[in-house]
C-alpha positions in Angstrom: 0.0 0.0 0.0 1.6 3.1 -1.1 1.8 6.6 1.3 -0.9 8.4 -0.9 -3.5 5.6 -0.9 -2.4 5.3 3.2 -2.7 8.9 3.7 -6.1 8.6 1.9 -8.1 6.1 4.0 -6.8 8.4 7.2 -8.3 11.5 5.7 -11.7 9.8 4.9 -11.7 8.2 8.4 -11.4 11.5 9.8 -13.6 13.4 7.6 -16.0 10.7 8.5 -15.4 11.1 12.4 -15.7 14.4 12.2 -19.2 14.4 10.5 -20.7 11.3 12.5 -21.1 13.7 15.4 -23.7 15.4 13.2 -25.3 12.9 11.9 -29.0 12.6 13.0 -28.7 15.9 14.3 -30.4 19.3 13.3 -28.6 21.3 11.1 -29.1 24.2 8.6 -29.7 23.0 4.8 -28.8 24.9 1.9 -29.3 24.7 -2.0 -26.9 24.8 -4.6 -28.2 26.4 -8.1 -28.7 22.3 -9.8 -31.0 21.9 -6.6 -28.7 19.6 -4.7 -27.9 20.5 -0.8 -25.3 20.8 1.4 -24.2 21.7 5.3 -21.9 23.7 6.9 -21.1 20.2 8.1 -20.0 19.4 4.0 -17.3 22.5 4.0 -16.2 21.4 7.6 -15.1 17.5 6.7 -13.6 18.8 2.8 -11.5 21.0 5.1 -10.5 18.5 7.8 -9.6 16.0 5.0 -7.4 18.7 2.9 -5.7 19.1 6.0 -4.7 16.0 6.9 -3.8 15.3 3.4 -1.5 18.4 3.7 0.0 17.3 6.6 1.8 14.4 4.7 2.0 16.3 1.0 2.0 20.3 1.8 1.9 20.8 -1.7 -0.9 18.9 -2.6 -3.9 20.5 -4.8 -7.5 20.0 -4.5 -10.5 19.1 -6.4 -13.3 19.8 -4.1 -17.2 19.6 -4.0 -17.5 22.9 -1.7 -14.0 24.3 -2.1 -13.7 24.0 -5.3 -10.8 23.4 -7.7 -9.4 23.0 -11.2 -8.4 19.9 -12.4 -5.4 20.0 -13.7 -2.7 18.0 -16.0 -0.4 16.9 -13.1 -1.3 15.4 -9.6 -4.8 16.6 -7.7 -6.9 15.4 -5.0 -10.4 14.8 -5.4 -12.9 15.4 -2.5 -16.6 14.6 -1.9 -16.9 15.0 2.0 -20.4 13.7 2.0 -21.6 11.9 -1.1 -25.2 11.7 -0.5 -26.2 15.1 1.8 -29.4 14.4 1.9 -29.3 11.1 3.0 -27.2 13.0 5.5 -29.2 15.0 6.9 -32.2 13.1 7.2 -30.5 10.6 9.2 -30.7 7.7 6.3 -26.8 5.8 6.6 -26.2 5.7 3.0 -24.0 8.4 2.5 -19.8 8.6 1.7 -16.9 10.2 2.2 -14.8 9.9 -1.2 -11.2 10.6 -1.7 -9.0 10.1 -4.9 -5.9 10.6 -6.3 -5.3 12.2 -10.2 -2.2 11.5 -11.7 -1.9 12.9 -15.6 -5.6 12.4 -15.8 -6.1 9.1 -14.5 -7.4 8.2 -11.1 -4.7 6.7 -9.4 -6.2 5.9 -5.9 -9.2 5.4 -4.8 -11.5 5.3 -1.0 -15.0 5.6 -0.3 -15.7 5.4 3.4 -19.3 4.5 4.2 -19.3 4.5 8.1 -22.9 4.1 8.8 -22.2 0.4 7.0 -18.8 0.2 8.5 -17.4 -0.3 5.1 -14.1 1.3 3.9 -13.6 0.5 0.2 -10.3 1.5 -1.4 -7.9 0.4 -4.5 -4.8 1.5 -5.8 -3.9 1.2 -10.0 -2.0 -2.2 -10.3 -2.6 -2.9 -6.6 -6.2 -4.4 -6.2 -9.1 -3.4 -4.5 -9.9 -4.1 -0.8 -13.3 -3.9 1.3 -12.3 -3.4 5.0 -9.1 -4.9 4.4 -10.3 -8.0 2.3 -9.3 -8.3 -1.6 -12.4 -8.0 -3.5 -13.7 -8.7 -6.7 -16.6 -7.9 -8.9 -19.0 -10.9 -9.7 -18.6 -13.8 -12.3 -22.3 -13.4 -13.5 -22.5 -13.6 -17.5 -26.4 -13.4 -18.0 -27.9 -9.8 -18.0 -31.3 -11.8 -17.1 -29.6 -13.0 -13.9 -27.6 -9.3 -13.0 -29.0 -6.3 -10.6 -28.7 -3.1 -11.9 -28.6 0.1 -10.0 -29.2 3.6 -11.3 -29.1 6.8 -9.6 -31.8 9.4 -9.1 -34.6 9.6 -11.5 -34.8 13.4 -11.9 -31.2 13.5 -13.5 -31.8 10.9 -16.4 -35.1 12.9 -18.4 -34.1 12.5 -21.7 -32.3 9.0 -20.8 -35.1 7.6 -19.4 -35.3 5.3 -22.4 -32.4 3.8 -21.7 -32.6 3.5 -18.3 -36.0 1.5 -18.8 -34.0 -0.5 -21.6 -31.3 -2.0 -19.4 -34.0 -2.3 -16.5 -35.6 -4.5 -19.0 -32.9 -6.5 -20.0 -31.6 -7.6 -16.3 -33.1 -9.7 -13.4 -33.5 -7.0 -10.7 -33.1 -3.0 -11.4 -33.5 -0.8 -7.8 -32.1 3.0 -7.1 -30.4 3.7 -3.8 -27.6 5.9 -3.6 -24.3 6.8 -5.4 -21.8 5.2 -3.4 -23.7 2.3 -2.0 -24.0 1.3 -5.7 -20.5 1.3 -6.7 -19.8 -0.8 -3.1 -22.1 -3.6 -4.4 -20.7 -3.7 -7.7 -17.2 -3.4 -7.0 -17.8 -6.4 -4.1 -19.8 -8.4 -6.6 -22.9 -8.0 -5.0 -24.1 -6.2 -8.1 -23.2 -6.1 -11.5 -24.5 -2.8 -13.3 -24.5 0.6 -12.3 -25.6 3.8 -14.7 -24.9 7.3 -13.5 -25.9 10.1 -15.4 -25.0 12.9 -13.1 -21.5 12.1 -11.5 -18.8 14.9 -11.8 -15.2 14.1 -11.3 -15.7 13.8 -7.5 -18.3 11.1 -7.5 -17.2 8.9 -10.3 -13.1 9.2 -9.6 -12.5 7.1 -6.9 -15.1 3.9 -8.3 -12.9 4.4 -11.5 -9.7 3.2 -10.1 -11.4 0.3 -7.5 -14.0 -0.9 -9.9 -11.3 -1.7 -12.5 -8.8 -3.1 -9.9 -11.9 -5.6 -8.5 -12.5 -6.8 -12.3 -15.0 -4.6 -13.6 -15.1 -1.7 -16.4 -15.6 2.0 -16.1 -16.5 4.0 -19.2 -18.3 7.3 -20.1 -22.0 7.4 -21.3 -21.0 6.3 -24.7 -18.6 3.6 -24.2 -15.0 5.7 -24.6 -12.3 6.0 -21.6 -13.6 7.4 -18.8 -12.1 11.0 -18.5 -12.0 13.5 -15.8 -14.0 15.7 -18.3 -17.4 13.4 -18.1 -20.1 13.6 -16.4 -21.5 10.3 -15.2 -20.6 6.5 -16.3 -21.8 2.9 -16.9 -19.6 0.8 -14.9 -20.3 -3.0 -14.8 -18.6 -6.3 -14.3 -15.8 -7.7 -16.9 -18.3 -9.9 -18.3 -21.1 -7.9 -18.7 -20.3 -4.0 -19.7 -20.2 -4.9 -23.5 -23.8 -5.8 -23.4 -24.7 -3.2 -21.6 -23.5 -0.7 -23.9 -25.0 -2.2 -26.9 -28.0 -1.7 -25.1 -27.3 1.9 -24.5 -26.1 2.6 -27.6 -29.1 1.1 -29.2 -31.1 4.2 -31.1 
């Protein structure tokens, strides 16, 4: 395990301690212009975790969901302090903290702590990808009929509703919970499709890297290389991406 993916799963423990002493509690909400929501609580973990990555790399830069960011050619840090702020605040456990590492465009590290589950998934490029310590790997199943499919929120797919209903179609199971949870499942092979439509650099970052390194693929909405650029992904298991996007492709 390298320093950077080390220094990674301390700064999402943290965050994560830090914001469990909110959690259930009543705080102010506020809206962001795209109608999502976040906390002073969201600003205060993005800081504690810049900080403790700081404290190991002082020249580190930052991609953040409230603190903003550019990416840039060379080495960032991606932040997401609490992936799923509503779940947050209405005292629902499926929320994350999400870290990752950018080098020359390509997420190099990867950790999504989910500590209302007690589940701390990481990977590393070339190193594998670990759920509370244990190797992991995406599932074996070939048959779309057989596969459960996660999606995210409805409101954000509108004009990709056809899709969404096509791949629904075509699997065994289809259910929406939340972001991170989704990616969990897949990347521990307790799922096998996930479509995103709304994911910015952020969200979809850190499953990039521990998706591939458990087995599975990670593209854009069209089936190219996942870029730092994109906004969402289909991400499934080895065996079954390539059906999915003919699927998705399908006019």
């Amino acid at each position: 395990m390298s320093t950077e993916l080390k220094v990674a799963i301390e700064a999402a423990k943290k965050g994560a301690e830090y914001a469990m002493q909110f959690f259930g509690k009543e705080i102010i909400v506020e809206k962001k212009k795209d109608n999502t929501v976040f906390t002073r609580v969201d600003k205060e973990t993005e800081n504690i975790i810049k900080n403790t990555i700081l404290s190991k790399f002082p020249n580190a830069k930052f991609v953040g969901e409230e603190t903003g960011g550019v990416p840039s050619k060379g080495t960032f840090w991606t932040i997401d302090p609490i992936d799923g702020t509503r779940h947050f605040v209405r005292n629902t456990p499926l929320w994350a903290v999400l870290i990752s590492l950018i080098k020359d465009g390509k997420p190099a590290v990867g950790v999504s702590n989910m500590p209302c589950l007690n589940e701390i998934l990481y990977g590393e490029k070339g190193k594998g990808a670990f759920l509370n310590g244990e190797k992991i790997s995406v599932s074996n199943i070939a048959n779309l009929k057989d596969a459960i499919f996660m999606f995210g929120s409805l409101r954000f797919f509108k004009e990709k509703t056809p899709i969404l209903l096509r791949v629904a179609e075509a699997c065994g199971s289809a259910r929406s919970l939340v972001s991170p949870y989704e990616f969990h499942l897949l990347a521990s092979g307790r799922c096998e499709v996930v479509l995103d439509v709304y994911g910015k650099i952020w969200d979809i970052a850190p499953f990039k890297v521990i998706v591939e390194e458990a087995g599975g693929r990670v593209t854009n909405l069209n089936g190219e290389p996942w870029s730092i650029d994109d906004k969402g992904c289909i991400a499934a298991n080895g065996i079954l991406h390539n059906e999915v996007m003919k699927i998705t492709s399908a006019s």
